[in-house]
Backbone as CSV, one residue per row, in Angstrom:
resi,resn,N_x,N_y,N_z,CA_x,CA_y,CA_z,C_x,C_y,C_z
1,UNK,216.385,13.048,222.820,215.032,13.151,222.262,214.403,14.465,222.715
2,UNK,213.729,15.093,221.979,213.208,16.523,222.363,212.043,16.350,223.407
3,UNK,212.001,17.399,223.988,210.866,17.103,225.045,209.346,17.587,224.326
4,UNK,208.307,17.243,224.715,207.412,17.485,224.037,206.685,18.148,224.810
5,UNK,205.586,19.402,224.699,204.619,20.123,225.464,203.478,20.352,225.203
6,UNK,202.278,20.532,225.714,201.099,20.111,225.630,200.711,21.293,225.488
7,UNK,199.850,21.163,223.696,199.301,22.518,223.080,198.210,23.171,223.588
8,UNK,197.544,22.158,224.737,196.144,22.885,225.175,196.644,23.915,226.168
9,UNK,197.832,24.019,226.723,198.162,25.066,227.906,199.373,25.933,227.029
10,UNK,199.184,27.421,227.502,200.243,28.230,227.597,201.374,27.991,228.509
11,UNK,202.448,28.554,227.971,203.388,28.323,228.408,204.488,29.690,228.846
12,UNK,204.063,29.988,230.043,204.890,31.567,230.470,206.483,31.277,230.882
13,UNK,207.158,31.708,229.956,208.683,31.587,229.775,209.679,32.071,230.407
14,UNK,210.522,32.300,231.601,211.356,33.482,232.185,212.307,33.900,231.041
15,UNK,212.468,35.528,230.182,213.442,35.215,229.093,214.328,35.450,229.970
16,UNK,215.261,35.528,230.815,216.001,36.028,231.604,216.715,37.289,231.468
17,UNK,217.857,37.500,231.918,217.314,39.492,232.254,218.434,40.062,230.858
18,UNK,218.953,38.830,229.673,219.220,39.903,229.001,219.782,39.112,228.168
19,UNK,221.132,38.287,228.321,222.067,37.787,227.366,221.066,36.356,227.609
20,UNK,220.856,36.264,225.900,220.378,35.293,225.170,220.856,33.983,225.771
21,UNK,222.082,33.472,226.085,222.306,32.402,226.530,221.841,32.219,227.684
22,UNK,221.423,33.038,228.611,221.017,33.049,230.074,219.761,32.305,230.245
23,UNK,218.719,32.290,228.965,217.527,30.984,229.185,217.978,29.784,229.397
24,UNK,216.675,29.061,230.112,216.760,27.563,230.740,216.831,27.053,229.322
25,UNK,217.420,25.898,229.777,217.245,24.744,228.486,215.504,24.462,228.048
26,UNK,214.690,24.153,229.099,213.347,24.255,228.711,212.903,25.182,228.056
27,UNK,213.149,26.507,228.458,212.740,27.622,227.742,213.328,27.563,226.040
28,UNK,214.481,27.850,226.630,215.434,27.327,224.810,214.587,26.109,223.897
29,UNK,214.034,25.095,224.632,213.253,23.709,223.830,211.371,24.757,223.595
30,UNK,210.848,25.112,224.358,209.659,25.933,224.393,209.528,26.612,223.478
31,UNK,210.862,27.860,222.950,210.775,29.054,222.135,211.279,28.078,220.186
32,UNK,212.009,26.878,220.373,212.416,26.514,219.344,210.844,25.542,219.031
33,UNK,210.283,24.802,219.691,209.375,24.429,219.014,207.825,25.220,218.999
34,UNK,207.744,26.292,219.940,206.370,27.100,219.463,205.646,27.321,218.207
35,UNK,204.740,27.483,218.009,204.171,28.036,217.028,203.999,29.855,217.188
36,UNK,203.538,30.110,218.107,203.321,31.330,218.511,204.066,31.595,220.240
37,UNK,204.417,32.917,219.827,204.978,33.550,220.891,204.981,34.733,220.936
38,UNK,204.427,35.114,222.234,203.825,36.499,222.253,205.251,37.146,223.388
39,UNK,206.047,38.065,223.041,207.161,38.229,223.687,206.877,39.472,224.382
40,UNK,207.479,40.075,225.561,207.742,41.586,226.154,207.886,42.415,225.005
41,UNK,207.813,43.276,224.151,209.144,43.756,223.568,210.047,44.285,223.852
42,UNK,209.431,45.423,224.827,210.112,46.821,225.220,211.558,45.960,226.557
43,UNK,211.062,44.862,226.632,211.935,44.395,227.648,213.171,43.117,227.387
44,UNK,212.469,42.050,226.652,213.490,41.411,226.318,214.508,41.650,225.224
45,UNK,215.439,40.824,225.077,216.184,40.729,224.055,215.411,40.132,222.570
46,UNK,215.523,40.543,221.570,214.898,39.911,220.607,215.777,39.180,219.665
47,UNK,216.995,39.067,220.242,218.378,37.751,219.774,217.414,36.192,220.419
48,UNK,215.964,36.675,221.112,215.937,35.290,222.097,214.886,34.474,220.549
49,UNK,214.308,35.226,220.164,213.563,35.195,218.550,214.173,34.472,217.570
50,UNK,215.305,34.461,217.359,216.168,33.257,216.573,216.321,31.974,217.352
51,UNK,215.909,31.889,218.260,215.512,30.222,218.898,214.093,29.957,217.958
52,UNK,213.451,30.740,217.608,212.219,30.515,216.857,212.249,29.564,215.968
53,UNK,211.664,28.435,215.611,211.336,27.909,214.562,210.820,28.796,213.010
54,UNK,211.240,28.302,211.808,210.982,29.226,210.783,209.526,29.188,211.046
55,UNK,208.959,29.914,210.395,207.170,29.896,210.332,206.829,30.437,211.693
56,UNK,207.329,30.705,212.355,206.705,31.019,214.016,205.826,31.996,214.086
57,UNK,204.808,31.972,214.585,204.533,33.623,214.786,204.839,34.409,216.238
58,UNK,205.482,35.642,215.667,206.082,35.898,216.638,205.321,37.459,217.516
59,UNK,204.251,37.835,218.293,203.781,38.520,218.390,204.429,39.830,219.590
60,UNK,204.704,40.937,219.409,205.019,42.309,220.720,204.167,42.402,221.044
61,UNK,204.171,42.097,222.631,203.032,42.827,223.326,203.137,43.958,223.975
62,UNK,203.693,44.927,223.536,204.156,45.939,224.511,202.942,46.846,223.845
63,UNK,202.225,47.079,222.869,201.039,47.932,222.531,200.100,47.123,222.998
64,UNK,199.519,45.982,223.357,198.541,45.025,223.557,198.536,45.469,225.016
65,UNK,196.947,45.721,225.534,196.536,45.448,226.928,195.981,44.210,226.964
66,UNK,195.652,43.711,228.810,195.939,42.299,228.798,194.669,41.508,228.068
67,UNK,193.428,42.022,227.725,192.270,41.911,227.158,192.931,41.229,225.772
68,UNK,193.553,41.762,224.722,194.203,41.674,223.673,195.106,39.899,223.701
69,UNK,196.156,40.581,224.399,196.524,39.289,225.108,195.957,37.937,224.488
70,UNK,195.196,37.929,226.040,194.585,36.550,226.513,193.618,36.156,225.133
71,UNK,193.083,36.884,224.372,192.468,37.142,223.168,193.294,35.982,221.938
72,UNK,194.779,37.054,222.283,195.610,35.953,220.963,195.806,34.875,221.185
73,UNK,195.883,34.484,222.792,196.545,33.204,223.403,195.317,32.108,223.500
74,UNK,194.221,32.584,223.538,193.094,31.753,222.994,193.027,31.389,221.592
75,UNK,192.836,32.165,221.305,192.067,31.511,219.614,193.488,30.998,219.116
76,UNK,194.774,30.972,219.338,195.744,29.669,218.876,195.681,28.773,219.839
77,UNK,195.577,28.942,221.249,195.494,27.506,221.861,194.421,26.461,221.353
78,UNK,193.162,27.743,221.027,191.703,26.131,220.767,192.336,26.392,219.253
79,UNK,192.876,26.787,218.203,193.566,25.710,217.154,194.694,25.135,217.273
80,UNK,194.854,24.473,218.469,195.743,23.409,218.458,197.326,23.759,218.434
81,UNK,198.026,24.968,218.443,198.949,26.238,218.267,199.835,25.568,220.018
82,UNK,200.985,25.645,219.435,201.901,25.668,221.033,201.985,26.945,221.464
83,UNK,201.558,27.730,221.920,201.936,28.947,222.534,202.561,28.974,223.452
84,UNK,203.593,30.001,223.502,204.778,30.668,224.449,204.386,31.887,224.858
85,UNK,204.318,32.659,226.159,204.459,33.675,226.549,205.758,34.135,227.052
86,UNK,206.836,35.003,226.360,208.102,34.997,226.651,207.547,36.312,227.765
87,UNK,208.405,36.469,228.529,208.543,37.931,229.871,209.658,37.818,230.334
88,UNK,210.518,39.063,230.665,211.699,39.258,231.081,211.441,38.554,232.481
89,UNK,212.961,37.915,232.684,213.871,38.137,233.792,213.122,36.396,234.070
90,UNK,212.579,36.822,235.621,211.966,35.328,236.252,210.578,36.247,236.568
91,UNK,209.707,35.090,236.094,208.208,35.352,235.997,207.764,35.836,237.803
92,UNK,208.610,35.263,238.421,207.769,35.353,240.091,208.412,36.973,240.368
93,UNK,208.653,37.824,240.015,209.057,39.129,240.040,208.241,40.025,239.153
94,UNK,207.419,40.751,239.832,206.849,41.606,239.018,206.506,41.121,237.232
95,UNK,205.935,39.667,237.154,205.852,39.162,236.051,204.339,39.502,235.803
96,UNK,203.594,39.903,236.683,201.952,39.621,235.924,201.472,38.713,235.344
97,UNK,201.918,37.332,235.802,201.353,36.049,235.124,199.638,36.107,235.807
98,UNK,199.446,36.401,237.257,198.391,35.779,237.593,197.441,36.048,237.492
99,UNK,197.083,37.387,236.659,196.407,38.002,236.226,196.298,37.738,234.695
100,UNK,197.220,37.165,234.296,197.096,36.559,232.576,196.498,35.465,232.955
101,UNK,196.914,34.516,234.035,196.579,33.502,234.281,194.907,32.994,234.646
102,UNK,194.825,33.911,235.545,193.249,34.045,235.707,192.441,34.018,234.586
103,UNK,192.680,35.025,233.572,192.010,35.480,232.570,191.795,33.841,231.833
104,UNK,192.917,33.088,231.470,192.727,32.181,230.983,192.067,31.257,231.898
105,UNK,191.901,30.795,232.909,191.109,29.789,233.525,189.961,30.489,233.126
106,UNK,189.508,31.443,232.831,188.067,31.892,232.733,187.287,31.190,231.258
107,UNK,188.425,31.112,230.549,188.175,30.162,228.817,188.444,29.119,229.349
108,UNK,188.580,28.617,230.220,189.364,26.953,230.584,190.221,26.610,230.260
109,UNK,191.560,27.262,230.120,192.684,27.375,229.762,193.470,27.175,230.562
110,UNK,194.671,26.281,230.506,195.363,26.048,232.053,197.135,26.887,231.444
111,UNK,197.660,27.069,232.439,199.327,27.362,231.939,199.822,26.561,232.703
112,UNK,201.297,26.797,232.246,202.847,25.992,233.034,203.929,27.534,233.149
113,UNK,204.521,27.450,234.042,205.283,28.625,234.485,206.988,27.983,234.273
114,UNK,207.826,28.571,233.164,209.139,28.157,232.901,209.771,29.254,234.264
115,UNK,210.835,29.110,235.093,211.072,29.841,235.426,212.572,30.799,234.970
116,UNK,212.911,31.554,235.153,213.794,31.993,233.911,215.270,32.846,235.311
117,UNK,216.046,33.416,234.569,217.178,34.290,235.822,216.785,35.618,235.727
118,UNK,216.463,36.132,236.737,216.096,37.656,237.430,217.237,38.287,237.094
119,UNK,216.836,39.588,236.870,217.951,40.649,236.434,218.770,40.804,238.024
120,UNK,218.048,40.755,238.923,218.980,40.707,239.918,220.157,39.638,240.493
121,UNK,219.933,38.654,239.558,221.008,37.998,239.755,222.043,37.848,238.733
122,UNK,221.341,38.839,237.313,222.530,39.058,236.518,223.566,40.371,237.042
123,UNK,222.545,40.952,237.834,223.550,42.478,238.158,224.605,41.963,239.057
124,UNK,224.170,40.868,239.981,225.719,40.281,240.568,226.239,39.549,239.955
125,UNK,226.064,39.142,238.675,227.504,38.647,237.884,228.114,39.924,237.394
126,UNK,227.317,40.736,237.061,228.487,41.507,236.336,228.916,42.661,237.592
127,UNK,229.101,42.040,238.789,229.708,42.731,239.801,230.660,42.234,239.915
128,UNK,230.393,40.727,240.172,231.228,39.637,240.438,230.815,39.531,242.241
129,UNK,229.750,39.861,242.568,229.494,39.668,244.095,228.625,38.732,244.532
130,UNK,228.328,38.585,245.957,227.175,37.667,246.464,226.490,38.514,247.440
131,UNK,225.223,38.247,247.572,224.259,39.195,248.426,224.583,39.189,250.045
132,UNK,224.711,37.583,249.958,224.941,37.127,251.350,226.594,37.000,251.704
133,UNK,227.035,38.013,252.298,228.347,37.621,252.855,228.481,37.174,254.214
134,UNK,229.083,36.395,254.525,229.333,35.742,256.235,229.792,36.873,257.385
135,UNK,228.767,37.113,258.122,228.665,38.150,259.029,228.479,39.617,258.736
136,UNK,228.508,39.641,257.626,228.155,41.201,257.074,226.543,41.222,256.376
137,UNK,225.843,40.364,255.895,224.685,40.289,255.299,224.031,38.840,254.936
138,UNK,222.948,38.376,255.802,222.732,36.770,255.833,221.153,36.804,254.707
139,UNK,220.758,38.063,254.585,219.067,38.482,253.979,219.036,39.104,252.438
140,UNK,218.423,39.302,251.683,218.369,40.195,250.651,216.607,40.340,250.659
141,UNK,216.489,41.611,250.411,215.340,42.163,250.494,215.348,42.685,248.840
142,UNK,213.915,42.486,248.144,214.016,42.950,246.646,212.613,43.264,246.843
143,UNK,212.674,44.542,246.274,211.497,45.462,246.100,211.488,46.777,245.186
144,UNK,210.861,47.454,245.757,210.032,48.388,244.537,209.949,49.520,245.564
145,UNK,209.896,50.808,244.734,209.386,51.761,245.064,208.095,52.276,244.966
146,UNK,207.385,52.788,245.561,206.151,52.868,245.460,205.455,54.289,244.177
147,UNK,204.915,53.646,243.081,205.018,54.938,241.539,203.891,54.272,241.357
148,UNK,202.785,54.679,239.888,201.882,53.813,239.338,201.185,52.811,239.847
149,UNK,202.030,51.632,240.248,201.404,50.712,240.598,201.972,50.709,241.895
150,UNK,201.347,51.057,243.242,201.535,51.421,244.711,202.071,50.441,245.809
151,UNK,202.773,50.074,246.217,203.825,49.189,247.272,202.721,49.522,248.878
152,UNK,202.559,48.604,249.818,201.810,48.284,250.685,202.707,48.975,251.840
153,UNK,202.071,50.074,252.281,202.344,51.165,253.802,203.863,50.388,254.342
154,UNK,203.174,49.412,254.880,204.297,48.464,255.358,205.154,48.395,254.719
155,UNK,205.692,48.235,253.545,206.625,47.704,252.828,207.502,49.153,252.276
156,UNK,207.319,50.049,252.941,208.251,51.133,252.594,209.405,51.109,252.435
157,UNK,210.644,51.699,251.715,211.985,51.638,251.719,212.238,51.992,253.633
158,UNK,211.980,53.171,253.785,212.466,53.261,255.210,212.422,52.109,256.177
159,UNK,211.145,51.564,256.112,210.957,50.034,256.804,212.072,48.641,256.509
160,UNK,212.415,49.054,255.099,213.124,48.151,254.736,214.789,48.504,255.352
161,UNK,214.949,49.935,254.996,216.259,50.099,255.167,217.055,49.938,257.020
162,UNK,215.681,50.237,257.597,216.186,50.090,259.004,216.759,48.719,259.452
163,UNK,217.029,47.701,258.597,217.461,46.569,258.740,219.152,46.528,258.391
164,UNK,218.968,47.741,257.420,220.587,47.698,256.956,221.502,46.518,256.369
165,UNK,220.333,45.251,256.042,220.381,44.375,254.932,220.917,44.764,253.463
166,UNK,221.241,43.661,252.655,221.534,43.492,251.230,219.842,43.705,250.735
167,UNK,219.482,44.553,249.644,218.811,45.502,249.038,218.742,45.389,247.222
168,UNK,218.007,45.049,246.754,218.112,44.933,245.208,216.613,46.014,245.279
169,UNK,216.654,47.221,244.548,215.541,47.651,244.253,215.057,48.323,242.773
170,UNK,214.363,47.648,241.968,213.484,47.491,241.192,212.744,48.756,240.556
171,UNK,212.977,49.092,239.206,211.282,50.068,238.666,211.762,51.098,239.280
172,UNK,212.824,51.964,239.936,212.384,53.153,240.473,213.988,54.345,240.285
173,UNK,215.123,53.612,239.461,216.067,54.506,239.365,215.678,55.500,238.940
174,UNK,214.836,55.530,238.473,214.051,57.140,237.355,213.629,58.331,238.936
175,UNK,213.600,57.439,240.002,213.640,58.307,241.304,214.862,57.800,242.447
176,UNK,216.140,57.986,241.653,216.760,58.150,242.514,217.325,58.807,243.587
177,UNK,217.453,59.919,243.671,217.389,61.417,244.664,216.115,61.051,245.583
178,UNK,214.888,60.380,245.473,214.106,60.100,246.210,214.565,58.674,246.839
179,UNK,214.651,57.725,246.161,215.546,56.715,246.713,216.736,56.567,247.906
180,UNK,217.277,57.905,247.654,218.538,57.835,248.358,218.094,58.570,250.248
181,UNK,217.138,59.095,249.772,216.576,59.859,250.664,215.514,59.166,251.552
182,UNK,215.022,58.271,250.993,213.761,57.584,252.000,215.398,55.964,252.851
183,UNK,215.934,55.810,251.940,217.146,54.973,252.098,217.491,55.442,253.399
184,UNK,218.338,56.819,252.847,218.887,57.486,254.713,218.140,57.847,256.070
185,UNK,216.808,57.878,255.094,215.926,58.685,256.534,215.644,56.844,257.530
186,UNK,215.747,56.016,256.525,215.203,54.500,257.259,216.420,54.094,258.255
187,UNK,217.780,54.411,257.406,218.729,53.751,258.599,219.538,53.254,258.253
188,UNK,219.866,53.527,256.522,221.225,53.271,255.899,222.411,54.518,256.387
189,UNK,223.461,54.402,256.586,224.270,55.638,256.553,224.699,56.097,255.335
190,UNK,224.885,57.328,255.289,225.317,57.927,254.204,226.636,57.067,253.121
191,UNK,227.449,56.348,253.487,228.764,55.880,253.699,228.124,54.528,252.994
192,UNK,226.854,54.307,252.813,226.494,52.568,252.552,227.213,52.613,250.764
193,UNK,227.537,51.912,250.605,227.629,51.701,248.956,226.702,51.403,247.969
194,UNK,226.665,51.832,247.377,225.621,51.520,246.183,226.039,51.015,244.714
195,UNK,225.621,50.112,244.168,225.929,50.039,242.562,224.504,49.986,241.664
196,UNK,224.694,51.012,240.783,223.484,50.828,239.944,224.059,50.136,238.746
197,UNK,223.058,49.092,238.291,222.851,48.403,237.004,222.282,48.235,236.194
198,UNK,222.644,48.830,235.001,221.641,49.410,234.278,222.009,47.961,232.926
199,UNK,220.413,47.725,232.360,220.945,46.526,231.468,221.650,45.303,231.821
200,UNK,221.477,44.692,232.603,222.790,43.827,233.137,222.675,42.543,232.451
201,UNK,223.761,42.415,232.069,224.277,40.874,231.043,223.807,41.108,229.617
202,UNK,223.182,42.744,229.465,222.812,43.225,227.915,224.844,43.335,227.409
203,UNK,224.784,43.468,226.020,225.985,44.177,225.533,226.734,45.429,226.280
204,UNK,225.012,46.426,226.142,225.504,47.896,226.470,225.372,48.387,228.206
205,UNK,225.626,46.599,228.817,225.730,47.029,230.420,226.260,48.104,230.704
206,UNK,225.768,49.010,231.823,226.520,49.875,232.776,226.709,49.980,234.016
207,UNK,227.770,49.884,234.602,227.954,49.901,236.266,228.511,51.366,236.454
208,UNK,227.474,51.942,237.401,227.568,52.616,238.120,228.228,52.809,239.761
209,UNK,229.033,52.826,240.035,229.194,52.760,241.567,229.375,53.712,242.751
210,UNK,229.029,54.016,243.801,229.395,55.044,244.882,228.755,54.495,246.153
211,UNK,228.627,55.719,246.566,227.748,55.779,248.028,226.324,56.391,248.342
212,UNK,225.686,56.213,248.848,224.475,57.116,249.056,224.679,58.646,249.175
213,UNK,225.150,58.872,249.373,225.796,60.208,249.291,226.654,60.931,247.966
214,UNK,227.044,59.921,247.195,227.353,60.950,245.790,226.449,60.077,244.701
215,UNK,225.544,58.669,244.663,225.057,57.688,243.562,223.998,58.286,242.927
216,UNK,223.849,59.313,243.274,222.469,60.246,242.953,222.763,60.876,241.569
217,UNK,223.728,61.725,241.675,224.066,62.638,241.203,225.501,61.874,240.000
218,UNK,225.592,60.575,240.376,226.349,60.075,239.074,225.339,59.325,238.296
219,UNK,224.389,58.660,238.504,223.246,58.074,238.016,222.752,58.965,236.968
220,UNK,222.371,60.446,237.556,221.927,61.560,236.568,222.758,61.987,235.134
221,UNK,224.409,61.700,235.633,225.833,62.040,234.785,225.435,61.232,233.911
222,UNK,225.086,59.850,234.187,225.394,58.754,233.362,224.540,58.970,232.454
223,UNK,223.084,59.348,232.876,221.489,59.310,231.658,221.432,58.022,232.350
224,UNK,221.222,57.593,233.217,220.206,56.804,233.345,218.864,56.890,233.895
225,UNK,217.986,56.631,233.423,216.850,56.752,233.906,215.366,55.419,233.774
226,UNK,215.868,53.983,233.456,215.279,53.254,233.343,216.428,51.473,233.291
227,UNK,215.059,50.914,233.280,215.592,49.517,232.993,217.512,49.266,233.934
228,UNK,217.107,49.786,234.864,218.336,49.588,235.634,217.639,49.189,237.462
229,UNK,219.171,48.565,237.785,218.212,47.835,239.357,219.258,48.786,240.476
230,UNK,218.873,49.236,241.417,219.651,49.446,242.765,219.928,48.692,243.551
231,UNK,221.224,48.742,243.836,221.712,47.668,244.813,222.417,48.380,245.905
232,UNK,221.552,47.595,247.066,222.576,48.477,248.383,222.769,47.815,249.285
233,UNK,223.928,48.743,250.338,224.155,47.419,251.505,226.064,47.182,251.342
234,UNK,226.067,46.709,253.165,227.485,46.550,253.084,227.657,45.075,252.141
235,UNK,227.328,44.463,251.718,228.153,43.310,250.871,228.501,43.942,249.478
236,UNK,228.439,45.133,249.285,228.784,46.010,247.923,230.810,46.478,248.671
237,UNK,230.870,46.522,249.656,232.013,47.097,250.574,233.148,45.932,250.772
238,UNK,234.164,46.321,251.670,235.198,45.641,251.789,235.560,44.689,252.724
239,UNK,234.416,44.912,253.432,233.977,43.866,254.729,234.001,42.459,254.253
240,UNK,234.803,41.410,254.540,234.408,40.204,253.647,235.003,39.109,255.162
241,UNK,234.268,37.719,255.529,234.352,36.721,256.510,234.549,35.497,255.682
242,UNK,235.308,34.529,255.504,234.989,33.475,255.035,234.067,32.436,255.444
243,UNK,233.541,31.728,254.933,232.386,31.095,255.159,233.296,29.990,255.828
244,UNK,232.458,29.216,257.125,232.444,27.451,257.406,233.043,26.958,256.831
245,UNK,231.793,26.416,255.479,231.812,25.484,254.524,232.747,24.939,254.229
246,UNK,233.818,25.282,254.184,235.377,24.723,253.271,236.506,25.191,254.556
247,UNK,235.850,26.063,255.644,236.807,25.809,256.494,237.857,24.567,256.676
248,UNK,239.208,24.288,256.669,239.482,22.899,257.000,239.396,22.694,259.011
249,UNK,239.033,23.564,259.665,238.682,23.067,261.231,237.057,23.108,261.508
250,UNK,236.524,23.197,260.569,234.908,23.089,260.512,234.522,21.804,260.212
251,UNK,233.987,20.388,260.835,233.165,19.168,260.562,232.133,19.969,260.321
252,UNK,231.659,18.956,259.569,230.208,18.703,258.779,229.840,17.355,258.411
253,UNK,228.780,16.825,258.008,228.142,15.416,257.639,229.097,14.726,257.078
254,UNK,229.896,15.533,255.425,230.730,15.001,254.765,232.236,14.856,254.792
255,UNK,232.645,15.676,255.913,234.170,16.155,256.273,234.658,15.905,257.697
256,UNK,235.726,15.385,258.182,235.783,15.728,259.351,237.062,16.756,259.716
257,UNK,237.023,17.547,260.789,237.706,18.690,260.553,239.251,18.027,260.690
C-alpha cells in the first residue's frame, strides 16, 4: 500500500549525490506522488524527474533566491499541493534547510526532512574504500574551505589536518594549490594520498589520484574545477589491519572465540 504524506508540510528530500537509483525508497514514494517539486538544478540529476507523476509541476531553483522559494512553497501548500523540496546529496550537509525552514514557520508552515546519501559516501564507492580503517584511521572529519560563505577561525584545514585523520573536503577543489598547502602547513606529510572525485556515482565520474605533492597539478590536467570532493588521509594508502569483528579468536555477545 503506498504511503501517504501530509499536504500541509513540505517535504525536503536528500536527492542523493548523483545516480538516480541512490534515493531512499521514501524519497522515490515523495517525488512519485508530489504535485510540485521545486528541485536544485545546477546540482541534481534530473533522471530523478521521471519519478514525477504526469501533471507534476516541476520547478529549478537555481535562479530563485530563498524569498522566491518559500513564496512558491506557500501558495501550493495553502492550496492543498504535496510539495517536495528535492536538494542534492543528504540535507544535513551544507543543505540550507534551516533557513528555508525558518522562513516557513514564519507562514505556519511545518516540514519533514527525507534524509538522502552524501556525495561523500558515493566517492567511497566508487573507490571501493572505507574511511575508517583498523589502526590507521578510527575519525572522518568533513568540511569546507573557507570562500563566500566563511568557515569558523577554529575550524581551519590546518587545525584539522594536524590530526592526520580521514578528511572528505567539500566546495573548494576550485582551490586546490591552496588546499594542498594549508593541508601541509597543518601536519599532513607531503607523501599523504589524495583522491579527488569529481561527480561521483554521475555517468561522467572522475577519479583522480596522487599525493599532496603532485594532486594539485593533476586536478588542473584534468579541468577540474567544481562539483568534486577531496579526500585525504592514510586510509586512501596501503596500510590495511583487519578488524575484531569476524576475527575467529575474538568473543563477542554473539560468538565465542
Amino acid at each position: 500500500m503506498p504511503a501517504t504524506f501530509d499536504p500541509s508540510l513540505v517535504y525536503f528530500v536528500g536527492a542523493g549525490p548523483g545516480d538516480p537509483e541512490l534515493i531512499t525508497l521514501k524519497g522515490y514514494n515523495l517525488l512519485s506522488q508530489a504535485d510540485v517539486v521545486i528541485y536544485a538544478g545546477s546540482l541534481i540529476n534530473k533522471d530523478l524527474l521521471h519519478y514525477c507523476k504526469t501533471g507534476a509541476a516541476c520547478h529549478d531553483s537555481a535562479s530563485l533566491n530563498l524569498g522566491e522559494i518559500i513564496d512558491l512553497m506557500a501558495t501550493d501548500v495553502h492550496t492543498g499541493k504535496l510539495v517536495v523540496r528535492l536538494q542534492t546529496g543528504d540535507l544535513s550537509l551544507y543543505g540550507s534547510i534551516r533557513e528555508q525552514g525558518e522562513e516557513l514557520a514564519k507562514l505556519g508552515i511545518g516540514f519533514c526532512s527525507v534524509p538522502g546519501v552524501s556525495s561523500f559516501l558515493g566517492a567511497a564507492s566508487e573507490l571501493g574504500v572505507e574511511y575508517t580503517v583498523p589502526e590507521v584511521s578510527q575519525s572522518l572529519v568533513i568540511t569546507r574551505m573557507s570562500g563566500r560563505t566563511p568557515t569558523p577561525e577554529r575550524e581551519s584545514l590546518e587545525s584539522f589536518a594536524a590530526h592526520q585523520t580521514s578528511m572528505a573536503i567539500f566546495l573548494s577543489v576550485q582551490e586546490i594549490g591552496e588546499v594542498v598547502e594549508r593541508l601541509v602547513n597543518g601536519g599532513y606529510p607531503v607523501s599523504t594520498p589524495v583522491a579527488v572525485v569529481y561527480k561521483a556515482t554521475w555517468p561522467d565520474c572522475q577519479v583522480v589520484k596522487g599525493t599532496l605533492a603532485d594532486i594539485a597539478g593533476q586536478v588542473r590536467t584534468a579541468g577540474i574545477r567544481k562539483t568534486a570532493l577531496i579526500l585525504v588521509g592514510a586510509f586512501l594508502g596501503d596500510e590495511y589491519h583487519y578488524s575484531k569483528l569476524y576475527d575467529a579468536g575474538f568473543t563477542h555477545e554473539y560468538r565465542q572465540a
